[in-house]
C-alpha positions in Angstrom: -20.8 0.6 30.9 -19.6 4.1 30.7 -17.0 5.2 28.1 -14.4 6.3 31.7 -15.0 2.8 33.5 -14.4 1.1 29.6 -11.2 3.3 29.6 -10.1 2.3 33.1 -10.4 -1.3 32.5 -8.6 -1.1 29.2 -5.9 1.1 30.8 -5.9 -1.8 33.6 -5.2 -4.6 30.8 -3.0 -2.9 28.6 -0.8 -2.2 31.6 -0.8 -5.7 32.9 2.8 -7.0 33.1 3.2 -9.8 30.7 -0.1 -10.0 29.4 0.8 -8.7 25.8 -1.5 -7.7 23.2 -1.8 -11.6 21.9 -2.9 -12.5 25.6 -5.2 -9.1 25.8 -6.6 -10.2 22.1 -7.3 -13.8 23.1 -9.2 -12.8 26.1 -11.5 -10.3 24.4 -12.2 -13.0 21.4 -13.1 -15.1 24.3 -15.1 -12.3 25.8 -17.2 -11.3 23.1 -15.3 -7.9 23.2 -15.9 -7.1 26.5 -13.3 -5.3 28.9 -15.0 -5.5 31.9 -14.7 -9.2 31.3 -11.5 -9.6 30.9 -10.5 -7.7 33.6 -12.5 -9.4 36.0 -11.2 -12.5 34.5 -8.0 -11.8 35.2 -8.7 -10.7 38.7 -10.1 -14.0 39.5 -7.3 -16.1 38.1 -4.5 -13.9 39.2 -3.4 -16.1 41.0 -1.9 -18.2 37.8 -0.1 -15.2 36.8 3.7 -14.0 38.0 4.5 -11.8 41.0 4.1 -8.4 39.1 0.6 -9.2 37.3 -0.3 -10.4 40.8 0.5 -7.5 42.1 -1.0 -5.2 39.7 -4.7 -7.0 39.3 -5.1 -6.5 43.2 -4.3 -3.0 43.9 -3.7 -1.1 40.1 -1.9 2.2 40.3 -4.8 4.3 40.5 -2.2 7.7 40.4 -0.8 6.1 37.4 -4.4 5.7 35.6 -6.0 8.6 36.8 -3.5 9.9 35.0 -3.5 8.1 31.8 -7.4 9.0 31.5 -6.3 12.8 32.2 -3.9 12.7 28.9 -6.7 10.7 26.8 -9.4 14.0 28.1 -7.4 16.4 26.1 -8.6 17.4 22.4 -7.3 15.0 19.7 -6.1 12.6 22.2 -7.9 9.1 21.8 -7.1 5.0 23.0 -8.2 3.1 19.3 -8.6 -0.2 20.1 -8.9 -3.1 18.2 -13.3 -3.8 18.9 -13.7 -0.7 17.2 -14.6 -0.4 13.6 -12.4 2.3 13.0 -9.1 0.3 14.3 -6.9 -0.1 11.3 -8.0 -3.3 9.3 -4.5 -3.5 7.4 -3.2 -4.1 11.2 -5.3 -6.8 11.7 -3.7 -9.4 9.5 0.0 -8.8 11.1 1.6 -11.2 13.3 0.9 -9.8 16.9 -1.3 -7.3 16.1 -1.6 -4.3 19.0 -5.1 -4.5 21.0 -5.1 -1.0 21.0 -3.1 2.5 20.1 -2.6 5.6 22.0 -3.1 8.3 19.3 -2.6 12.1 19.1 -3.7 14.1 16.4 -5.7 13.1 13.7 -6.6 8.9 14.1 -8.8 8.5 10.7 -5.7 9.0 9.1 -4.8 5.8 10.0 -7.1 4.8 7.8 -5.6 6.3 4.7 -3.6 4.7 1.8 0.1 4.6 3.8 3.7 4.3 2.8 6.7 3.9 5.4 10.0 5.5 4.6 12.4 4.7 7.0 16.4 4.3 6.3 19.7 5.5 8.8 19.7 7.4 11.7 23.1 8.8 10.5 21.9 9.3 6.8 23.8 11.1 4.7 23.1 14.8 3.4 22.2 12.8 -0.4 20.1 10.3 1.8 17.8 12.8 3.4 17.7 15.1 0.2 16.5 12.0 -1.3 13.9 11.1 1.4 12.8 13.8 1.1 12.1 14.7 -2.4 10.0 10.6 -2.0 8.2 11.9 1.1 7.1 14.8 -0.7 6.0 13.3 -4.1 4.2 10.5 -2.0 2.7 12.6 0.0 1.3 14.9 -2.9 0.6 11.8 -4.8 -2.3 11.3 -1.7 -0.7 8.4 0.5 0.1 9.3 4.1 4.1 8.7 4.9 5.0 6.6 7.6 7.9 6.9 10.2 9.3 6.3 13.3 10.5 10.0 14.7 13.6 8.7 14.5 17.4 10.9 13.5 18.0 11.1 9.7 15.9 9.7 7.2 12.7 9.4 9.5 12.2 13.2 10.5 13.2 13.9 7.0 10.4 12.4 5.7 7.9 13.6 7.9 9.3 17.1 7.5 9.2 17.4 3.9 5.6 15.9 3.7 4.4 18.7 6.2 6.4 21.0 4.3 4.2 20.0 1.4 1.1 20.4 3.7 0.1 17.0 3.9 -0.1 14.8 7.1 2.1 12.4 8.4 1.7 9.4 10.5 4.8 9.5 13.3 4.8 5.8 15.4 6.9 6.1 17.9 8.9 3.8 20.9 7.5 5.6 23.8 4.3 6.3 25.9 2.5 9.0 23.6 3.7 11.9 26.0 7.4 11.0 25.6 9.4 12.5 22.5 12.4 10.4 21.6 15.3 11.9 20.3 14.7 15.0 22.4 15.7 17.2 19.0 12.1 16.2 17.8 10.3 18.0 20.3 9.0 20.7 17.8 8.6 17.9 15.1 6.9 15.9 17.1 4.1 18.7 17.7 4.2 19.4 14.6 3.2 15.8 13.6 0.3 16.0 16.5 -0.9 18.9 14.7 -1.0 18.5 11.4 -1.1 14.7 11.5 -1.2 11.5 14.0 1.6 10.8 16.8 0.8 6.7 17.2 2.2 4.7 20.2 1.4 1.1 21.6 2.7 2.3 24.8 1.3 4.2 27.7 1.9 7.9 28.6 4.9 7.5 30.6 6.7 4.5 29.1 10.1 5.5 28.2 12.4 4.3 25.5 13.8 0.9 25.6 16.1 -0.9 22.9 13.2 -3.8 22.7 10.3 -1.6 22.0 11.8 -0.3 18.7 11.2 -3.9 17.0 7.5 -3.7 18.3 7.0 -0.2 17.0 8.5 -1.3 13.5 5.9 -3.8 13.4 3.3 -1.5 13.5 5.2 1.0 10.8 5.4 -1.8 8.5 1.8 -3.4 9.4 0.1 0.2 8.9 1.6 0.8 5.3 0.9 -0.5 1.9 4.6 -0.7 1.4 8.2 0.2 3.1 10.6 2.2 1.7 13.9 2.0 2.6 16.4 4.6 1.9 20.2 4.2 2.8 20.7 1.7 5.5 23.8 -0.3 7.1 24.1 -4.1 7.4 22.6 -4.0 11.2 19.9 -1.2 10.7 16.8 -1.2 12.6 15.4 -0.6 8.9 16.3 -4.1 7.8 13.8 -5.6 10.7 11.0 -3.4 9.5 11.9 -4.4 5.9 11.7 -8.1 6.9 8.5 -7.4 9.2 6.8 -5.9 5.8 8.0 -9.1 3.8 6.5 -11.4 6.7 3.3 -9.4 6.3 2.7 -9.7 2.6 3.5 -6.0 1.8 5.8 -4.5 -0.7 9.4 -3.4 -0.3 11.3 -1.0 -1.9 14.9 0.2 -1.6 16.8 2.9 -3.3 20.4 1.5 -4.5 23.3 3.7 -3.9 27.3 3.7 -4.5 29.1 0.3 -3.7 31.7 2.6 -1.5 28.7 3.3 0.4 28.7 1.5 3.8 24.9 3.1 4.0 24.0 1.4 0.5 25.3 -2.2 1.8 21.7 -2.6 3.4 19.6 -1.6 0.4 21.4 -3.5 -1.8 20.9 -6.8 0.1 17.0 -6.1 0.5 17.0 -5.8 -3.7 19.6 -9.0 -3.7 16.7 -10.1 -1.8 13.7 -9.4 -3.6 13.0 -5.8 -2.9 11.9 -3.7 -5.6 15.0 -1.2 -6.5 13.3 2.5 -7.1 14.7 5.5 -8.3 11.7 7.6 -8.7 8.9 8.2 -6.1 6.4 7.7 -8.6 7.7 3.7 -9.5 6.4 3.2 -5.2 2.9 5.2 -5.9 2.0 3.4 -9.1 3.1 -0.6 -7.9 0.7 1.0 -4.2 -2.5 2.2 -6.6 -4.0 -1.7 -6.8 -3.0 -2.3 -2.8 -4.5 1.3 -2.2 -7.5 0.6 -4.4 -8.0 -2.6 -2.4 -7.6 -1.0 1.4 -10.4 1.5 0.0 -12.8 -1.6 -1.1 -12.4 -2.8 2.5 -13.2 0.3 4.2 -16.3 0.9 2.2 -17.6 -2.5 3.3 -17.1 -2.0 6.8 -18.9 1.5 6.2 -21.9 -0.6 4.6 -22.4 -3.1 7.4 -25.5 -2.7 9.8 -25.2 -2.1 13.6 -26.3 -5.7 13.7 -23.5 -6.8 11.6 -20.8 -5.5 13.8 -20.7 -4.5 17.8 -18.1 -1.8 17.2 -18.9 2.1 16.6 -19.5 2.7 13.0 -16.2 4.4 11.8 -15.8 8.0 12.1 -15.8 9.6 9.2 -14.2 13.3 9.1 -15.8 14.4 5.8 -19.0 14.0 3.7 -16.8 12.4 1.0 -15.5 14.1 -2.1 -18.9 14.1 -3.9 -19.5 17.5 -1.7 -16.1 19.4 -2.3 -16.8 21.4 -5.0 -13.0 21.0 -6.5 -13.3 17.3 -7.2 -17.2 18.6 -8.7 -15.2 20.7 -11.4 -12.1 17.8 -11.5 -14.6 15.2 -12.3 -16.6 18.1 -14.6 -13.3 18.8 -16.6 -12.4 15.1 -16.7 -13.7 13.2 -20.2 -13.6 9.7 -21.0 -10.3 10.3 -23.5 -7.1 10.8 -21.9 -6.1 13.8 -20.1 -2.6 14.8 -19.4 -1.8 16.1 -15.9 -0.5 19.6 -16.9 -3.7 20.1 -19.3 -6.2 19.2 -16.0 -3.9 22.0 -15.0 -4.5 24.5 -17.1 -7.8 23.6 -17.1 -8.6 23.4 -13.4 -6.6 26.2 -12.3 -5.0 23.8 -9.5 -1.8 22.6 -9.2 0.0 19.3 -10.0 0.3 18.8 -6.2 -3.2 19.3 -5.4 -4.9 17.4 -8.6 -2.0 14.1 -8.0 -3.5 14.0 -4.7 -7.0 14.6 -6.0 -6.7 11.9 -8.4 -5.4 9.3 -6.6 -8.4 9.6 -4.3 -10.6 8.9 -7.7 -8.8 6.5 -8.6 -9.6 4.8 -5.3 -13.6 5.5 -5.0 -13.3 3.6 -8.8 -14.2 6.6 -10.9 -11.2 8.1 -12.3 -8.1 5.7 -14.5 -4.5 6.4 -14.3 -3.1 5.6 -17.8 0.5 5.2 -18.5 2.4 8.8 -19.0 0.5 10.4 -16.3 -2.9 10.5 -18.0 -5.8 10.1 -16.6 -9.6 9.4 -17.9 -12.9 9.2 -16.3 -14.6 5.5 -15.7 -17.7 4.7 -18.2 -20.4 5.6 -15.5 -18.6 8.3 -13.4 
């Protein structure tokens, strides 16, 4: 099958009313994989479907999908779904995992060590400043931050990671071609360029209150951990707190003044278990084992035969730091006693920034230790 008649039969599935992506997973586990099946599968038993699927299965939209495959044609504009290597393994261990993502921008990013900051739409002026002086340490530290495009401590955090040159990950509650709030329009491209826009959604689906519970599933499945920073007793935060918890990742929350009505959220995730932070770098070094772990995974999928696995082999954006001629003279300057930061520095000519992020790469291909007072010392070996 060609890759436009795989596309149309996805597009076909995915926008089947009340099929879900449990009901679209099932099917293709059933199907060895194969679309074309499960579409024709459902044409034959449309019949034991409701009025709309019916409908649908017998005579699709073809203006609507002609469409959809006209938005995936344009540059950095992809449908990852979940029979490809290169889907995100961390999302595959989630309840309800997505059978697929609309993506635009940069979709090995996905890939990458993540950490979700979300918090209040109406954050304070200290609750942005604060996200994002995380975002930005995080981001320099080497993990990807994670949002939801949303007001308030969201677009603060992507912000102040771009603003640090790094990418960020933005999934939103729309079809992919939709920007919600309408302030984010330049954000949003901003995130598309320098990053990935991720939606579960068709182009064209607009916002609706249920589809922001959905999205926060897939912040909170994506990342490593969730950070939460300011949020009320009834903020959407909370749910992608509790969807982290459910999923076996970490939560952190960043306590504030009792007067607060902002704090009242954060401090009932730590009454609950959450791990209270007051420095960036407390999130990056509890993430470095989960991080190291995520990495392990990846490489084995890299090492697997076709014959192992029918999905594309992931794609790969880089020929791996071995090649970049920085991390040559990192690794060169590196010995196997402890180094500070600011002496690698010195040495290196680079900045904190840069080497942090350097570093925690290392750290995760196994060849390079972080040691207690930001130190750092090669592997016997590397």
């Amino acid at each position: 099958m060609n890759e436009q008649a795989e596309l149309r039969d996805w597009l076909i599935a995915l926008r089947t009313p009340g099929l879900g992506p449990g009901g679209l997973r099932e099917r293709l586990a059933a199907s060895d994989g194969r679309i074309s099946q499960v579409v024709k599968q459902l044409q034959r038993q449309a019949s034991s479907l409701d009025a709309d699927a019916q409908a649908w299965l017998q005579q699709p939209d073809e203006a609507r999908i002609a469409a959809d495959l006209a938005w995936l044609r344009e540059p950095g504009r992809c449908l990852l779904r979940c029979t490809e290597a290169d889907f995100p393994p961390q999302l595959e261990t989630i309840p309800q995992p997505p059978a697929a993502l609309f993506v635009a921008g940069d979709a090995s990013l996905l890939l990458r060590p993540q950490v979700a900051i979300v918090g209040a739409r109406s954050a304070s002026v200290a609750g942005r400043s604060t996200a994002r002086a995380f975002a930005r340490h995080l981001a320099l530290a080497g993990f990807v931050v994670t949002s939801g495009l949303a007001d308030g401590i969201d677009g603060a955090a992507h912000e102040a990671a771009l603003e640090a040159g790094q990418p960020t990950i933005a999934v939103i509650g729309t079809g992919p071609d939709l920007v919600y709030p309408r302030k984010h329009r330049e954000l949003s491209a901003q995130v598309v360029a320098h990053g990935a826009l991720v939606s579960e959604f068709p182009p064209g689906t607009a916002a609706r209150a249920d589809h922001f519970p959905r999205r926060n599933r897939i912040i909170a499945g994506l990342s490593l951990g969730t950070l939460v920073i300011e949020a009320g007793l009834q903020s959407g935060s909370l749910i992608t707190a509790r969807l982290a918890v459910e999923q076996g990742r970490e939560v952190f929350a960043v306590p504030g003044s009792i007067h607060n009505p902002l704090a009242r959220g954060c401090h009932r995730l730590i009454r609950d278990g959450a791990r209270l932070v007051e420095s960036a770098s407390e999130v990056a070094e509890t993430l470095v084992p989960a991080a190291r772990a995520l990495g392990a995974e990846l490489a084995l999928r890299l090492e697997r035969s076709p014959a192992e696995t029918s999905a594309e082999p992931i794609r790969r954006t880089s020929g791996g730091w071995r090649d970049d001629p920085q991390y040559q003279r990192l690794m060169d300057v590196l010995g196997h006693d402890p180094i500070a930061l600011d002496e690698l520095s010195a040495r290196t000519g680079q900045n904190a920034g840069e080497l942090s992020s350097m570093l925690l790469m290392l750290e995760l291909e196994g060849c390079v230790e972080g040691l207690p007072g930001g130190r750092y010392q090669r592997l016997p070996g590397m």
